[in-house]
N, C-alpha and C positions, 0 to 999 in steps of 0.2 A: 091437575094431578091432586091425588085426593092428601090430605095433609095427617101425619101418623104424630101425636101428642109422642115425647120422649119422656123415657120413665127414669126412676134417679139411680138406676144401678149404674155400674159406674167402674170403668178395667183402668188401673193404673202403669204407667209403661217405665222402666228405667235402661237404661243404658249405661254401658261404660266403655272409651277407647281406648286402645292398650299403651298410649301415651299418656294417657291423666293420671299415671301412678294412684296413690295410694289417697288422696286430695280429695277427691271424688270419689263417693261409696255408693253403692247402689243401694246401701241402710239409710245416708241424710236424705237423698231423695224419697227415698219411699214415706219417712216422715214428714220431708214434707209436702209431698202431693197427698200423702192420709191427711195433712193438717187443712190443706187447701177444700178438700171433699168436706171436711165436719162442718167449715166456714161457709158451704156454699150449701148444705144439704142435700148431698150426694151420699149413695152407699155403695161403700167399697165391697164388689163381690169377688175380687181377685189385682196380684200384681205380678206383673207379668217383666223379665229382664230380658237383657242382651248383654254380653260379653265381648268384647274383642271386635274385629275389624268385621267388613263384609263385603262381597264383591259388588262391584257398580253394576247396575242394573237390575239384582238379585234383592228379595227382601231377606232380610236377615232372620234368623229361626225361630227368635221370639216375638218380632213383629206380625211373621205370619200366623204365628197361634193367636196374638193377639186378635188378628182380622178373622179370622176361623172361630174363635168364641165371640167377638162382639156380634157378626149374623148371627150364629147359633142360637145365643141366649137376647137378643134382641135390646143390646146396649143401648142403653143412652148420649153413654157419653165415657171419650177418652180423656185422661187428664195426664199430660207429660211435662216435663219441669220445662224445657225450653228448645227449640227445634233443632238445638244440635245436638236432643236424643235422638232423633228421628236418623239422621243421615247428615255427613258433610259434602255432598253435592247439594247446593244450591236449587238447582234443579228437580234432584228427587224429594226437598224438603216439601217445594210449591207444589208437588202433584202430591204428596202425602195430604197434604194441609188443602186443596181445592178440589180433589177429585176422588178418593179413597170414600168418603162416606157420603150418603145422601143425607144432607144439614139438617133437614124434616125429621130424621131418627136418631141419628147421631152426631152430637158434635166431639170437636175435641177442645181441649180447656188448656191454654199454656199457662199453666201455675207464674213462672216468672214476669208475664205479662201482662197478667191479670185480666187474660182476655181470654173468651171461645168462639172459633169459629161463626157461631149464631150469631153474632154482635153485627151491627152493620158497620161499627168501629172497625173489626177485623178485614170486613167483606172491602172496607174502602183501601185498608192498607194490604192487602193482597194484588190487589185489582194495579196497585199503584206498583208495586212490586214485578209483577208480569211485564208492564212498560217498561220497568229498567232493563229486564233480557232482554227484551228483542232487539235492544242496542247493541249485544252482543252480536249479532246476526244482521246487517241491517240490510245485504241486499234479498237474504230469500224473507227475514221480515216483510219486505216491499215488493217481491213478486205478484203480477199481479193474478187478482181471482182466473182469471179467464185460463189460466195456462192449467189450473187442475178442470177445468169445465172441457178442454181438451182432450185431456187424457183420459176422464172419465166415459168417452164414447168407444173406446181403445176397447178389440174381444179381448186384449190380454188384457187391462184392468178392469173387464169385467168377471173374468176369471179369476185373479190373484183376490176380487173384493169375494167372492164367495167363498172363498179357500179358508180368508179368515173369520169366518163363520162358523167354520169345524176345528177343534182343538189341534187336530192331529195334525193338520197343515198351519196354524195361526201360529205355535209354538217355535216351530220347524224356519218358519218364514221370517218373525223376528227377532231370534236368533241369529239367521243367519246375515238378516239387517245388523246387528250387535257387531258383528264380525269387520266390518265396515269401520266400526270407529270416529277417526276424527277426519274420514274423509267425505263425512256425512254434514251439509248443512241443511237443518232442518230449523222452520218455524218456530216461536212458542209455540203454537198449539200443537204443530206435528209431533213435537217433543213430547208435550204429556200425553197424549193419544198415544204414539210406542210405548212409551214408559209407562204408561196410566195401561193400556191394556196388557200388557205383559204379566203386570201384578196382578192384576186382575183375574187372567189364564190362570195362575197360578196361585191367586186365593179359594178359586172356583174347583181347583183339583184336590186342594185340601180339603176342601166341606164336603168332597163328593159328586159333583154338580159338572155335567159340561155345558161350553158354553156353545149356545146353536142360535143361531136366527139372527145374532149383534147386528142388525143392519144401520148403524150411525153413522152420528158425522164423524166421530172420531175413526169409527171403523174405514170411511172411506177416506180420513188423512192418513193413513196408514196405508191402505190401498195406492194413495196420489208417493206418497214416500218411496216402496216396492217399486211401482213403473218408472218412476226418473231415476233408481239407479239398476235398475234390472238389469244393464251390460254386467256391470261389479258384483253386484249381489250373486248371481245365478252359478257363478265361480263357487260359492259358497254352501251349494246346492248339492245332495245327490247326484246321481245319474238316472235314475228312478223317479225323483221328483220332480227334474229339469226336462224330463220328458211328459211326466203327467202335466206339467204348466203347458208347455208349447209343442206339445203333441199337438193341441187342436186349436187353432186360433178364432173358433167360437163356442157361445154355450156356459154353462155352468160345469163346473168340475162333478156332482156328485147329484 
């Protein structure tokens, strides 16, 4: 893959929960992630906040501008005081932080830890970070490969994997995976693959852009996700849609 030099402009992010009172301003952060930028020679071309709570799974209104201007204007780099601006799910912090930006264009810079993403420092303590989840999870952790090599022959996942190829069914689908909740055990990586693509749908609709062709690994952990709970899930469906899936049990949808 061809490698794109990063330039020093440079989006600043703040946040605040509606429990840090008055403690926490979105004025000392902004100072000091301006102070962090001048020490590292970065140029601040904007800062961008958050306010108040946001719902799980959802980015929140100023993170999504943030992702909408850093494509746009072809950022280098984000810089956030410490990753409980990002989000307090655990979860949505590590797919913010390993999967939101291609590390060749953009990184991001955590002011408090004096680290960015690029560092092999970071890349070690991430890496080491994903092994602690999947302790969360340890039997579908330990599933083995063979069982998604299974399903993947399935006309309905090969149907449901082309579906989320096109916006208008990929949004619709998890979604309605969302609906599911805590009766969903999913992998680490199935995990950032919903969640990592979901934001993604959703960064893609702000800039204009849909998204067509996603034929990946992630697209078809999401795919393998769909088929094992598709009894449950399909409850959650249309009647219109639960027909276009299993009207035909071969083929491509479109």
């Amino acid at each position: 893959m061809e490698k794109h030099p990063k330039n020093p402009k440079a989006l600043l992010y703040c946040s605040v929960w509606p429990d840090e009172g008055t403690d926490f301003s979105l004025e000392s952060q902004s100072v000091e992630l301006q102070t962090y930028c001048l020490m590292n020679g970065l140029d601040v071309i904007d800062i961008i906040s958050d306010v108040g709570p946001h719902v799980k799974g959802k980015i929140r209104a100023g993170m999504e501008r943030l992702l909408a201007k850093a494509m746009q204007e072809g950022v280098g780099h984000i810089v956030i005081q410490d990753v409980g601006r990002v989000g307090r799910d655990s979860r949505e912090v590590m797919t913010f932080l390993r999967e939101t930006f291609d590390v060749n264009r953009t990184e991001i810079h955590i002011s408090a830890w004096k680290i960015s993403t690029a560092s092999a420092e970071c890349a070690r303590l991430l890496a080491m970070a994903g092994e602690i989840f999947t302790l969360d999870q340890p039997r579908a952790a330990q599933e083995p490969v063979v069982r998604s090599e299974k399903y993947r022959i399935k006309p309905l996942w090969v149907k449901l994997f082309g579906m989320l190829q096109d916006e208008r069914y990929a949004e619709l689908l998890i979604k309605a995976l969302f609906q599911l909740k805590d009766t969903v055990n999913l992998t680490e990586k199935e995990y950032l693959a919903v969640h990592g693509g979901y934001d993604h749908l959703n960064m893609f609709r702000a800039l204009g852009f849909r998204i067509k062709g996603e034929k990946t690994d992630n697209t078809k952990l999401v795919a393998d996700v769909l088929i094992r709970y598709w009894d449950k899930l399909k409850l959650h469906l249309s009647a219109d849609l639960h027909r276009i899936i299993e009207g035909s049990e071969t083929g491509a949808v479109l």
